[in-house]
ZASE-269387 format. One record per residue (C-alpha): residue number from 1; x, y, z. Coordinates in nm, 2 decimals. Example, Ala and Ser with C-alpha at 12.3 -4.5 7.8 and 13.67 -1.06 7.14 Angstrom:
2
<1 <1.23 -0.45 0.78>>
<2 <1.37 -0.11 0.71>>
END
This chain:
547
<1 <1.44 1.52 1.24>>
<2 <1.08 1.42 1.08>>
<3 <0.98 1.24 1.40>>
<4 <1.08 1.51 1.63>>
<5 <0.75 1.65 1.82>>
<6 <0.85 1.99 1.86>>
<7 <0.93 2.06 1.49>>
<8 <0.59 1.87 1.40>>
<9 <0.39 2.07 1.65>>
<10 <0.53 2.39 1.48>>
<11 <0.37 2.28 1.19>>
<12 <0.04 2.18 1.30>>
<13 <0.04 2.52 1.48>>
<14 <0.08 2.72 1.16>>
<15 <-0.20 2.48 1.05>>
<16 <-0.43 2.59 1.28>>
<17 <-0.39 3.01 1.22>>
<18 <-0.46 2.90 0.85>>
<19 <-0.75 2.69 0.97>>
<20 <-0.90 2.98 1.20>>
<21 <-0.87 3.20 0.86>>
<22 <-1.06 2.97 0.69>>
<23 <-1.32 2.92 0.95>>
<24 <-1.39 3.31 1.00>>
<25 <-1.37 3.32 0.63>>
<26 <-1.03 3.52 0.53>>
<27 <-0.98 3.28 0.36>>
<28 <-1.21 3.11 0.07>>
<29 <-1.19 2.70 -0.01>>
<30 <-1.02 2.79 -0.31>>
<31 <-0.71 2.95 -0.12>>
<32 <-0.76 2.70 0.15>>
<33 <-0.70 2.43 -0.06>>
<34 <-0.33 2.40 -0.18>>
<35 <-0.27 2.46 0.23>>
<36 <-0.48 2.18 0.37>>
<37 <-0.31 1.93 0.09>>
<38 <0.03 2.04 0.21>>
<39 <-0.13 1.90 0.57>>
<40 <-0.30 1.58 0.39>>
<41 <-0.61 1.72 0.43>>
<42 <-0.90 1.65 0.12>>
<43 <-1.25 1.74 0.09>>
<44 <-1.42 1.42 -0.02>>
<45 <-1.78 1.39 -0.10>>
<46 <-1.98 1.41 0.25>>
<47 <-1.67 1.56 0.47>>
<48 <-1.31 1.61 0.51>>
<49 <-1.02 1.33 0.55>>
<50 <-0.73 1.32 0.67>>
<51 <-0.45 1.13 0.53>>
<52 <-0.16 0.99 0.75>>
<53 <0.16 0.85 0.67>>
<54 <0.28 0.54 0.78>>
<55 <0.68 0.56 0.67>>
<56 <0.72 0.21 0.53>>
<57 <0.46 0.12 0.67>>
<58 <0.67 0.07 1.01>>
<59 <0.40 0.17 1.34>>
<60 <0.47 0.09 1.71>>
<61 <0.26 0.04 2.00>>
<62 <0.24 0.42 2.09>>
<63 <0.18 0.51 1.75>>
<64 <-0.10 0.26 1.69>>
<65 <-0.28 0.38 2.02>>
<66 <-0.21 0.72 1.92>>
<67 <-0.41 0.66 1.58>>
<68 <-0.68 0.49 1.77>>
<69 <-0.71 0.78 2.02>>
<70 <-0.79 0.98 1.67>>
<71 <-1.05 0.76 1.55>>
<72 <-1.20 0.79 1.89>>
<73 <-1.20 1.14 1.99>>
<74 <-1.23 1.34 1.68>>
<75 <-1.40 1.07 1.41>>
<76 <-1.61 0.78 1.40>>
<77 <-1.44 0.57 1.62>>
<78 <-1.21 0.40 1.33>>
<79 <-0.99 0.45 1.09>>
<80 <-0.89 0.28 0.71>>
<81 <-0.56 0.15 0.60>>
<82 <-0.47 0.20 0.25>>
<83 <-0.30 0.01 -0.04>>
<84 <-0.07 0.28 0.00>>
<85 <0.11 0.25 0.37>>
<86 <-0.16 0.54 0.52>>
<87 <-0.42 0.55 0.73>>
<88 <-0.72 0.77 0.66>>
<89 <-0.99 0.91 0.86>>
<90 <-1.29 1.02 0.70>>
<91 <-1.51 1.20 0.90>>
<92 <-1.28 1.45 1.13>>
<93 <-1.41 1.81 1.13>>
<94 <-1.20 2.06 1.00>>
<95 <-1.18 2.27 1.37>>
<96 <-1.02 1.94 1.53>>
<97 <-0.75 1.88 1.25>>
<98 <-0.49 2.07 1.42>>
<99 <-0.58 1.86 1.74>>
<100 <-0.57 1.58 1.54>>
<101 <-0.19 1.67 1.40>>
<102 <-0.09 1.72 1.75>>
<103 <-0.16 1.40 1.87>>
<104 <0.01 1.30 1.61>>
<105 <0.31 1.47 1.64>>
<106 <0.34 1.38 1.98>>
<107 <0.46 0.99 1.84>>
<108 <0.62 1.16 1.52>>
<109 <0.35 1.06 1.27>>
<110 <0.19 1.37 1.07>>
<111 <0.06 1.41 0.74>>
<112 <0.29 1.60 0.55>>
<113 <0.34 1.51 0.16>>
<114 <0.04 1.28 0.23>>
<115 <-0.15 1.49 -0.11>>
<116 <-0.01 1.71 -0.32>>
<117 <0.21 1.71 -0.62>>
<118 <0.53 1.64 -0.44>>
<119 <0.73 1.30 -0.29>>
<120 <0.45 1.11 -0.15>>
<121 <0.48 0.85 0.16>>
<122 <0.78 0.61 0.10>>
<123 <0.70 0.27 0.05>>
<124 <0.84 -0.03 0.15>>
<125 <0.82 -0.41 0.13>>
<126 <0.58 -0.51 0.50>>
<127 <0.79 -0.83 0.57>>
<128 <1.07 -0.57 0.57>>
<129 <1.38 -0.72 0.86>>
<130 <1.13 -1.05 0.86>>
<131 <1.10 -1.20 0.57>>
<132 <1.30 -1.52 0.42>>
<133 <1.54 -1.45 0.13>>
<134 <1.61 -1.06 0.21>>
<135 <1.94 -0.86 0.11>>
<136 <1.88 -0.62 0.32>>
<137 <1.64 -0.46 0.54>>
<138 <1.50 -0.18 0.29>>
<139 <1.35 0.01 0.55>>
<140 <1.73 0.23 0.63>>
<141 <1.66 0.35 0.28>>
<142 <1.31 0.45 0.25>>
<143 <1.40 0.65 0.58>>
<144 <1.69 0.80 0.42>>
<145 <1.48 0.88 0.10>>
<146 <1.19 1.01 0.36>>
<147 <1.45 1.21 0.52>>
<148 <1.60 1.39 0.18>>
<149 <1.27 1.46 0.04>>
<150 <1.04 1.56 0.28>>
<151 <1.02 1.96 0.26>>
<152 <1.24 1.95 -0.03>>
<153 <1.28 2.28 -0.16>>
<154 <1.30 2.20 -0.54>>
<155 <1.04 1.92 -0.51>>
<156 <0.71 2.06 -0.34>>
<157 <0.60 2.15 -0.68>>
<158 <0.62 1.89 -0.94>>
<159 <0.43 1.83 -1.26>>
<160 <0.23 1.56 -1.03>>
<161 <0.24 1.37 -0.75>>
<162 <0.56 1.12 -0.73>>
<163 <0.59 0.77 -0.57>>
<164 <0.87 0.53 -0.47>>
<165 <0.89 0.19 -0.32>>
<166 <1.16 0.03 -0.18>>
<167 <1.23 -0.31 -0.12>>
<168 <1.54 -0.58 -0.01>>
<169 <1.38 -0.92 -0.17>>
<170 <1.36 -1.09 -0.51>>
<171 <1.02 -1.14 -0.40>>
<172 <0.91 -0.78 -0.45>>
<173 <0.57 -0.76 -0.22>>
<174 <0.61 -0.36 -0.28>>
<175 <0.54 -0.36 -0.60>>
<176 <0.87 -0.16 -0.74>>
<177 <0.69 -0.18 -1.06>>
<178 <0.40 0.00 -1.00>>
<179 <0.62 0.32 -0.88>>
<180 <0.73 0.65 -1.05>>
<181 <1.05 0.50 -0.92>>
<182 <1.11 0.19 -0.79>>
<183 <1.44 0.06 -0.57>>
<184 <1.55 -0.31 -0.50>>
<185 <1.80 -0.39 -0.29>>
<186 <2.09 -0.56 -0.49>>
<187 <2.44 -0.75 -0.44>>
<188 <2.66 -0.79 -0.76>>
<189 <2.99 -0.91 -0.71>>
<190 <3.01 -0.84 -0.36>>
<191 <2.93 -0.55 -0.34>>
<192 <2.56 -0.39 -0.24>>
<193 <2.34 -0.15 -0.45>>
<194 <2.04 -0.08 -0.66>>
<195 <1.78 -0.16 -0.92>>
<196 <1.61 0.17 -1.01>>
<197 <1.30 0.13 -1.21>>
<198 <1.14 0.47 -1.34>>
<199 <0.79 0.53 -1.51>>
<200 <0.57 0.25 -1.34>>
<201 <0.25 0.33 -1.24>>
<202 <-0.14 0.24 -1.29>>
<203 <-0.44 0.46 -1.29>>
<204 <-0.55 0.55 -1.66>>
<205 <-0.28 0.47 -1.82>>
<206 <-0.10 0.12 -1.65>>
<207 <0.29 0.10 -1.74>>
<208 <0.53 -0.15 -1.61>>
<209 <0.83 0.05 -1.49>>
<210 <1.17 0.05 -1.71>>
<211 <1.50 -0.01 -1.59>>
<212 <1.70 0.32 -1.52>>
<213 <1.96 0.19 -1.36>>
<214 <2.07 -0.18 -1.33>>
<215 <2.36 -0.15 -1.06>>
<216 <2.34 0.17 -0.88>>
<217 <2.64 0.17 -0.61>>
<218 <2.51 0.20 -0.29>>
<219 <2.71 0.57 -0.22>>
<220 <2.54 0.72 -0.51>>
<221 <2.18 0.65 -0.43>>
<222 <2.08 1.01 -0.30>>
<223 <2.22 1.19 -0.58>>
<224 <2.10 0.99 -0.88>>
<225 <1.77 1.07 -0.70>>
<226 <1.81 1.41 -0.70>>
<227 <1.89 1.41 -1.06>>
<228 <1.59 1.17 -1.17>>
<229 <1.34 1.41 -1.01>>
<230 <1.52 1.73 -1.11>>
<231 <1.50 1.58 -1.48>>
<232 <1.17 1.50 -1.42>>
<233 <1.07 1.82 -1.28>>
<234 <1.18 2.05 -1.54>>
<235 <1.07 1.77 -1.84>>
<236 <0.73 1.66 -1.70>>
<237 <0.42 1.85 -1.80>>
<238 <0.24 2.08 -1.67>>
<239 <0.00 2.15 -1.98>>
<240 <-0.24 1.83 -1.89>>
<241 <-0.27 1.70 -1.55>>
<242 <-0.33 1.34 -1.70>>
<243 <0.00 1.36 -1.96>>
<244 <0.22 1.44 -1.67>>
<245 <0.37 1.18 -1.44>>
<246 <0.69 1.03 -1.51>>
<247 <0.54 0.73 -1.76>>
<248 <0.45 0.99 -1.99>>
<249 <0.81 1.19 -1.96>>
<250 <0.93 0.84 -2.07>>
<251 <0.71 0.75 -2.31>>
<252 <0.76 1.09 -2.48>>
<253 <1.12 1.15 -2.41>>
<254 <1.20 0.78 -2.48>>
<255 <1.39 0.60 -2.19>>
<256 <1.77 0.65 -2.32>>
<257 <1.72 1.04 -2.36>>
<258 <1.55 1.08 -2.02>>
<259 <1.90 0.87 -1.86>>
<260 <2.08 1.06 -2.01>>
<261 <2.00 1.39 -1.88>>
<262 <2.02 1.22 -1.56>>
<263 <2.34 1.12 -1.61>>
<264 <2.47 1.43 -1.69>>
<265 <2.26 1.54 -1.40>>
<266 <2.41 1.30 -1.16>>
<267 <2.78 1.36 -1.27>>
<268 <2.74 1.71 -1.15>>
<269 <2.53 1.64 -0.82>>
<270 <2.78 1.34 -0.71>>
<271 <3.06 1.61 -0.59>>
<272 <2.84 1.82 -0.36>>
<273 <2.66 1.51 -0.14>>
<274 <3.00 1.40 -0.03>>
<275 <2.91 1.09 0.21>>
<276 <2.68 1.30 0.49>>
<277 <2.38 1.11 0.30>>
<278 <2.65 0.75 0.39>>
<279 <2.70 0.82 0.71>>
<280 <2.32 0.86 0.82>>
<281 <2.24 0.58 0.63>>
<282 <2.48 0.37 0.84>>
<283 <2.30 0.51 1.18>>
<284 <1.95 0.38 1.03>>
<285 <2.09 0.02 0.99>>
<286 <2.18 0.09 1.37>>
<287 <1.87 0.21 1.43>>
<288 <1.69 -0.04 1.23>>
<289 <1.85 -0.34 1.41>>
<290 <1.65 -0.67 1.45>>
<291 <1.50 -0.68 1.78>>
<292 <1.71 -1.01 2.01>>
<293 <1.47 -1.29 1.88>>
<294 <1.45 -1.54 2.16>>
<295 <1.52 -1.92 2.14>>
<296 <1.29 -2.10 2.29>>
<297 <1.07 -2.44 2.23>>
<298 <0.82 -2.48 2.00>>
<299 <0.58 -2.80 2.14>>
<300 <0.30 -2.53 2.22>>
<301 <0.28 -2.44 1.86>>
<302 <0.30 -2.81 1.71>>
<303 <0.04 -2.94 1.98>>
<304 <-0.19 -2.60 1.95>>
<305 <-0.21 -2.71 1.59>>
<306 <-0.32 -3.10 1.61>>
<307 <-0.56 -2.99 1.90>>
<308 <-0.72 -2.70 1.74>>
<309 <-0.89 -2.65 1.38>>
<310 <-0.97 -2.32 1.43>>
<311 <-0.59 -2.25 1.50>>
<312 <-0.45 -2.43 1.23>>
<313 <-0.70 -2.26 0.97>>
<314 <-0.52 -2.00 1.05>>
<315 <-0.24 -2.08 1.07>>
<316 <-0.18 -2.27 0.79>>
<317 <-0.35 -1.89 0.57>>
<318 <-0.24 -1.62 0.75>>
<319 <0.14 -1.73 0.88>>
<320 <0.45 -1.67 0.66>>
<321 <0.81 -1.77 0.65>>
<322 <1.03 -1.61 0.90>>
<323 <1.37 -1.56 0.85>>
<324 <1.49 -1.69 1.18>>
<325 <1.42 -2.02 1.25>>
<326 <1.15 -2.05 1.54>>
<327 <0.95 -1.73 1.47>>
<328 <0.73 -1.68 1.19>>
<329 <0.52 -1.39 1.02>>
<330 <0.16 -1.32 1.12>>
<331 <-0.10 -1.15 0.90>>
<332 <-0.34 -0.98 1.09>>
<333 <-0.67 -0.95 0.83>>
<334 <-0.86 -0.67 0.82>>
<335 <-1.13 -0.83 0.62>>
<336 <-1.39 -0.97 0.76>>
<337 <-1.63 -1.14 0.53>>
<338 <-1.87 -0.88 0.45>>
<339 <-1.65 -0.58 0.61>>
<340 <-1.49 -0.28 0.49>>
<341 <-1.19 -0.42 0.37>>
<342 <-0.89 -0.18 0.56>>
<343 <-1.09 -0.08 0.85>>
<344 <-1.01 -0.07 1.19>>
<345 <-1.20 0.03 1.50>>
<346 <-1.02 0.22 1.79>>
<347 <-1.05 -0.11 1.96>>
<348 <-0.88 -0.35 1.71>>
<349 <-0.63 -0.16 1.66>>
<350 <-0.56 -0.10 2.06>>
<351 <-0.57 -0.49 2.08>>
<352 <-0.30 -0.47 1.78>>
<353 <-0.07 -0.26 1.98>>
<354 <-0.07 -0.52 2.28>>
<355 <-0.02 -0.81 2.09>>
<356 <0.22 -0.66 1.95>>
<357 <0.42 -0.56 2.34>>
<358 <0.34 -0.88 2.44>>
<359 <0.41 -1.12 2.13>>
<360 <0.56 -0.91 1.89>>
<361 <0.89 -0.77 1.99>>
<362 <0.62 -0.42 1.98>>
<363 <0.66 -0.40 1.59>>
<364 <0.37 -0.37 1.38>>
<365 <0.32 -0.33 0.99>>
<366 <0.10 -0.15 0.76>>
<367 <0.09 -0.40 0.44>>
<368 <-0.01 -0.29 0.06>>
<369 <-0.32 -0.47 0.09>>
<370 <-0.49 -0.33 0.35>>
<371 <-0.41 -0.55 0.62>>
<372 <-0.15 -0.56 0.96>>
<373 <0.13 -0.75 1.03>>
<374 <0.33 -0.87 1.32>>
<375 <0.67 -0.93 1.19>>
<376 <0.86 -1.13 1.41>>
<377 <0.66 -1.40 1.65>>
<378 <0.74 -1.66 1.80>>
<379 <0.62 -2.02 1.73>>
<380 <0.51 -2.06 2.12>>
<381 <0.35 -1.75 2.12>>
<382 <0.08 -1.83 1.81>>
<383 <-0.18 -1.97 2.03>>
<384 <-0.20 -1.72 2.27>>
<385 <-0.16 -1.41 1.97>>
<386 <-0.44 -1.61 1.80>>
<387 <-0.67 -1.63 2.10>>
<388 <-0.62 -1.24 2.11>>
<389 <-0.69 -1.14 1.77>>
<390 <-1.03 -1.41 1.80>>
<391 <-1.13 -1.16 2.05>>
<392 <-1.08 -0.86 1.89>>
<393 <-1.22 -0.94 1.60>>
<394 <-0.98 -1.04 1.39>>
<395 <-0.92 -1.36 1.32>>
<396 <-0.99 -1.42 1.01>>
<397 <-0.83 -1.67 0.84>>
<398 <-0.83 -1.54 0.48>>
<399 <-0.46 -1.39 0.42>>
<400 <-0.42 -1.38 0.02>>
<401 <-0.74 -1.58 -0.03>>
<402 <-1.02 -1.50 -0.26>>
<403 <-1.23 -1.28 0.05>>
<404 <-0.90 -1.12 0.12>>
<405 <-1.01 -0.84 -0.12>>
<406 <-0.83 -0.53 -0.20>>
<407 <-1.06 -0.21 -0.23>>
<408 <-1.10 0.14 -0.26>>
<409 <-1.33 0.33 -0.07>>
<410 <-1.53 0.42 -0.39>>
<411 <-1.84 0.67 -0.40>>
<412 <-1.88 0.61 -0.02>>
<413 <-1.62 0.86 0.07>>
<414 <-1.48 0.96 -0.24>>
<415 <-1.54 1.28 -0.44>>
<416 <-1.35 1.13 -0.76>>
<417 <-1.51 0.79 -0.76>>
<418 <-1.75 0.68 -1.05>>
<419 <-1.88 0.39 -0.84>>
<420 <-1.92 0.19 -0.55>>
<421 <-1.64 0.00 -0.42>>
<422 <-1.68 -0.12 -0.09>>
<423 <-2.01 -0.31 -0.17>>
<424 <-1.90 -0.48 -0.48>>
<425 <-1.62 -0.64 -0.25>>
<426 <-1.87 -0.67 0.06>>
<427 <-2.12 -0.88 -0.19>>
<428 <-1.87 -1.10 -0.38>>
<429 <-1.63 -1.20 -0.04>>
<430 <-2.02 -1.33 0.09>>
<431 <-2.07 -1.51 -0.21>>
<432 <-1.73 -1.67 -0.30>>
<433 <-1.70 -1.76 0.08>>
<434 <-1.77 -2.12 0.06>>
<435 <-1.54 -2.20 -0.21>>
<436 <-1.22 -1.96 -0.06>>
<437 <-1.04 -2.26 0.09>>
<438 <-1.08 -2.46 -0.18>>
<439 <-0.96 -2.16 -0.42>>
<440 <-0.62 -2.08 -0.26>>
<441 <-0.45 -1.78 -0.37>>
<442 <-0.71 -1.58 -0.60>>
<443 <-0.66 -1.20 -0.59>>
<444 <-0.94 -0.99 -0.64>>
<445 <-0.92 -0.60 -0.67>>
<446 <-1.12 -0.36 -0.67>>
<447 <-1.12 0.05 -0.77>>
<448 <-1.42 0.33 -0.79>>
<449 <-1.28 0.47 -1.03>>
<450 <-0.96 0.49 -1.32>>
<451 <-0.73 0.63 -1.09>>
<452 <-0.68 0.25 -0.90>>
<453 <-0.61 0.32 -0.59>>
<454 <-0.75 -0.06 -0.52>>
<455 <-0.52 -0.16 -0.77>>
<456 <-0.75 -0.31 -1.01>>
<457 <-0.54 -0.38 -1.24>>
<458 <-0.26 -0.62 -1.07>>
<459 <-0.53 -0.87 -0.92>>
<460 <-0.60 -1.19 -1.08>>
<461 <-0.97 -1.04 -1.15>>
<462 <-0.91 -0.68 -1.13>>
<463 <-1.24 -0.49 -1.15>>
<464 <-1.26 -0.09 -1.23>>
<465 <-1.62 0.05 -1.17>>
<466 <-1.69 0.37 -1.42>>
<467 <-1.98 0.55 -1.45>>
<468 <-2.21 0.48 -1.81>>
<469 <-2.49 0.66 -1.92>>
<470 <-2.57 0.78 -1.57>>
<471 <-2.53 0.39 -1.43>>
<472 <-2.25 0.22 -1.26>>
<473 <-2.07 0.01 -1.53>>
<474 <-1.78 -0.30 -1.39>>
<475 <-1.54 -0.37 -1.59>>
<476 <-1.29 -0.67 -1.54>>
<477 <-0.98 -0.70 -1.59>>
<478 <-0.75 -1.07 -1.57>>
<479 <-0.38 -1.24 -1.56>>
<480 <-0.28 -0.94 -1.35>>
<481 <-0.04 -0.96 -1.10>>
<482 <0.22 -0.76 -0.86>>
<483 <0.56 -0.85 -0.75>>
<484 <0.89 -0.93 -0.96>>
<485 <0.74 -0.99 -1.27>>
<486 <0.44 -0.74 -1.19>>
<487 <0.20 -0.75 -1.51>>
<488 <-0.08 -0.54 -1.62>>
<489 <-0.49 -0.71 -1.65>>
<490 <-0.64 -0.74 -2.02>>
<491 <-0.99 -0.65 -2.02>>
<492 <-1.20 -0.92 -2.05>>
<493 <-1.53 -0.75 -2.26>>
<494 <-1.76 -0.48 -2.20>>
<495 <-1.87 -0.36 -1.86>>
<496 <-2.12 -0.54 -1.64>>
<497 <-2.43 -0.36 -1.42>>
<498 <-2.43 -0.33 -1.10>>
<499 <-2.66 -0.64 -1.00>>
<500 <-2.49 -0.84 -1.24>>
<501 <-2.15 -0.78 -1.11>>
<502 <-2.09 -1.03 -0.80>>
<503 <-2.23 -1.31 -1.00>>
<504 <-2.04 -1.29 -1.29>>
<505 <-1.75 -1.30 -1.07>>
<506 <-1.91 -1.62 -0.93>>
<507 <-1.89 -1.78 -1.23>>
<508 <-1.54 -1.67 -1.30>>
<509 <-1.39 -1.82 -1.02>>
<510 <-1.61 -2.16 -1.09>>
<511 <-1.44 -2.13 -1.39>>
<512 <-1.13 -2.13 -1.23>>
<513 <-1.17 -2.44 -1.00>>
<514 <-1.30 -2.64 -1.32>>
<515 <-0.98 -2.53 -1.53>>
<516 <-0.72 -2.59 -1.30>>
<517 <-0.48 -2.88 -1.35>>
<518 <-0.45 -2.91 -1.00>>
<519 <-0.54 -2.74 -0.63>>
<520 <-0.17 -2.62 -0.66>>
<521 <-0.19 -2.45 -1.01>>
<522 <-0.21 -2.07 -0.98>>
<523 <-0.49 -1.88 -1.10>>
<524 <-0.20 -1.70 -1.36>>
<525 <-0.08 -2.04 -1.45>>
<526 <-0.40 -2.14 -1.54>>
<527 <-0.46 -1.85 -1.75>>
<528 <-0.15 -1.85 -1.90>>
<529 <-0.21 -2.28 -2.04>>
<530 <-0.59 -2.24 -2.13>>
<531 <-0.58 -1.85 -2.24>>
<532 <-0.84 -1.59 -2.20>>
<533 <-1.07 -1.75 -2.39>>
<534 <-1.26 -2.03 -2.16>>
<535 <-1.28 -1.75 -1.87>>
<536 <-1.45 -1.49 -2.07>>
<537 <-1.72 -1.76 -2.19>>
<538 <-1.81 -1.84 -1.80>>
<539 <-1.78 -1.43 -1.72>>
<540 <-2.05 -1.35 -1.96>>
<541 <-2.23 -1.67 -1.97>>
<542 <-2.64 -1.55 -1.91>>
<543 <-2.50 -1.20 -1.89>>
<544 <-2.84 -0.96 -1.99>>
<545 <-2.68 -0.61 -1.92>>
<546 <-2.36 -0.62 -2.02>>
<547 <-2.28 -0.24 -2.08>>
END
């Protein structure tokens, strides 16, 4: 099994003879390379970093202490959660990784399929087991889909890196859309199975993903997979590195032609699984059981909130509905006004882990936007989890808020960025601070460069920073937005400079609080009355370097 230590300590061992090689130089960076990215391992712009999958996004106690005994020992002392279910650590030197994997392996994390142009990290929806309105707890599947394609013979070497997301609610907070493929949880008739979208994706060319299947039967998932990607692996190209994900296979192929070869695929793949894939899926539900949610009062929490401002800020921003009556879901924000949004010091993220023993049934979440969540907690226990996370450090009460940010790392850590990230989101959370509250639910995203990992283009004001004529140049993008109905930003003009940038998004988000109807009248409902039009007047209004 994937989490067992013994077979991940075998791999970071054969990590560490290749490392030794590279050290005592048998071996150049060029021949290093494809093995440290089967490890997760990149060479950015000032050192290496290590990627680490989260699976899901699911940690525990051990494994959160594990990651901050990492970011202790062998980096800077933190570590940064991405829009992508991983945790990176940027600094580590490349003698320590094989510590590094140990560690890991010894709580079954690693960073295997963390790079590379195979199966990446399974995604899943954070509220997974939690959250209101759920079919089914999708996290069984991404396991099973983890399990099937990890070390995958026939898929270590695709045309280009592949992604799938999997989620159990209509409200679709893992972004199916925005997947190579993407699986929702379905009933029809009675009877369960899936919703497979194929060809989503963003970076420099933004699709919404198509339809492949509309009502996949729950035995068949495994081999319809195996016959998407084996499609896709012999179809994709290999010519052009930026002409070869799935999208393009789709937009050339067409998507009927491309089903078809996976049907025909499928039909002679179905045979050969014969139920072994069924049978583990039905010990992951067993294993993926709600914890016994306890019934208790919930006076604490209603007086905590009438005696306490600070609490109920809080509350009322970074709480959401629980399935269960009496417990609710708790957002734990990793940004800070004027932090690193996604960073965690070995400390916070210690803290994290007891919370999460004491008032969190020990289950923890990695979310797509860079922050943590404690699924399951109950009402009582609010108070005394709030008065925790003040003194850690994170309290912030700014859950899907305008400071709650979304961002790349950027040219402060990346060797492929054009431009500065983290700044840009540092500056503009410190100047849209005083008008957050009042602003409600306005999504700001931000990436370094076109391949948005920030995930520029699904925020209500996405932002994509290029390089111009030697200068950083911002464009922004609006009207975009994740879940269900997941749209792509329209580009609002030409590109901004860099000290123009934060205040043009000042006046955007004026804008915004003049145009509304109402305090309860979404940013994209806005947009979608008024159009385009009165926004991009107040985004270049006074503008003297637009570029």
């Amino acid at each position: 099994m994937l989490d067992d230590a013994a077979y991940l300590s075998r791999r970071a061992e054969e990590f560490r003879a290749q490392v030794a090689r590279r050290l005592d130089g048998s071996l150049t960076e060029e021949e290093f390379r494809p093995l440290r990215l089967m490890n997760g391992l990149y060479l950015q712009l000032h050192a290496y970093m290590l990627r680490v999958a989260l699976p899901y996004g699911t940690l525990t106690p051990a494994r959160l202490r594990a990651l901050a005994d990492i970011a202790e020992r062998w980096d800077k002392g933190y570590g940064h959660f991405t829009t992508r279910q991983n945790i990176q650590f940027n600094w580590p030197r490349l003698i320590d990784v094989p510590d590094m994997l140990d560690r890991l392996a010894e709580v079954g994390l690693h960073a295997i399929q963390t790079s590379g142009n195979t199966i990446r990290n399974v995604t899943a929806d954070p509220f997974a087991g939690a959250g209101a309105g759920e079919v089914a707890d999708p996290r069984p599947v991404a396991e099973l889909i983890r399990l099937w394609s990890t070390d995958h013979p026939e898929f270590q070497f695709l045309p280009r890196k592949f992604k799938i997301a999997v989620t159990g609610n209509a409200e679709d907070r893992a972004i199916t859309a925005a997947n190579d493929l993407g699986i929702r949880i379905t009933e029809r008739d009675g009877r369960r199975g899936y919703t497979v979208l194929a060809g989503g994706g963003l970076g420099r060319t933004p699709v919404v993903g198509q339809v492949l299947a509309d009502f996949l039967p729950e035995a068949d998932l495994l081999p319809y997979l195996e016959a998407v990607l084996g499609a896709y692996n012999l179809a994709g190209r290999r010519d052009n590195k930026y002409k070869a994900r799935i999208k393009i296979t789709l937009a050339e192929q067409g998507v009927e032609a491309f089903r078809a070869e996976v049907e025909r695929r499928f039909a002679a793949l179905r045979p050969a699984f014969r139920g072994a894939d069924r049978a583990v899926l039905a010990e992951l539900r067993v294993r993926f059981a709600s914890p016994a949610l306890r019934n208790a009062p919930t006076d604490s929490y209603d007086a905590a909130r009438k005696a306490d401002p600070v609490f109920r800020a809080w509350a009322d921003t970074n709480l959401r509905a629980h399935r269960a009556p009496g417990h609710s879901i708790a957002i734990i924000s990793l940004k800070p006004v004027g932090g690193v949004p996604g960073d965690a010091t070995s400390a916070q993220m210690r803290a994290v882990a007891n919370l999460a023993e004491r008032y969190g049934y020990g289950d923890i979440r990695a979310g797509l936007d860079q922050n943590l969540i404690l699924p399951h907690v109950h009402l009582s226990d609010l108070p005394a989890l709030h008065a925790g996370l003040r003194a850690a450090g994170l309290a912030t009460a700014n859950a899907g808020l305008v400071t709650d940010i979304v961002s790349c790392p950027g040219m402060d850590y990346c060797s492929l960025a054009t431009a500065r990230a983290i700044p840009v989101a540092q500056e503009i959370a410190r100047a849209l601070d005083g008008i957050a509250r009042e602003a409600g639910a306005l999504s700001i995203r931000i990436s370094g460069c076109i391949n948005a990992c920030g995930h520029h283009h699904l925020g209500d004001i996405g932002i994509l920073g290029l390089e111009k004529g030697g200068v950083e140049s911002y464009q922004v993008t609006l009207g975009g937005r994740p879940g269900t109905d997941m749209a792509i930003g329209t580009r609002a003009g030409p590109g901004f400079a860099a000290d123009e940038i934060v205040p043009a998004i000042a006046r955007l988000a004026g804008a915004y609080l003049a145009l509304r109807r109402d305090p309860g009248e979404a940013f994209s409902a806005t947009i979608a009355r008024t159009g385009p039009a009165p926004f991009i007047d107040a985004l270049y209004q006074e503008t003297a370097h637009a570029l």
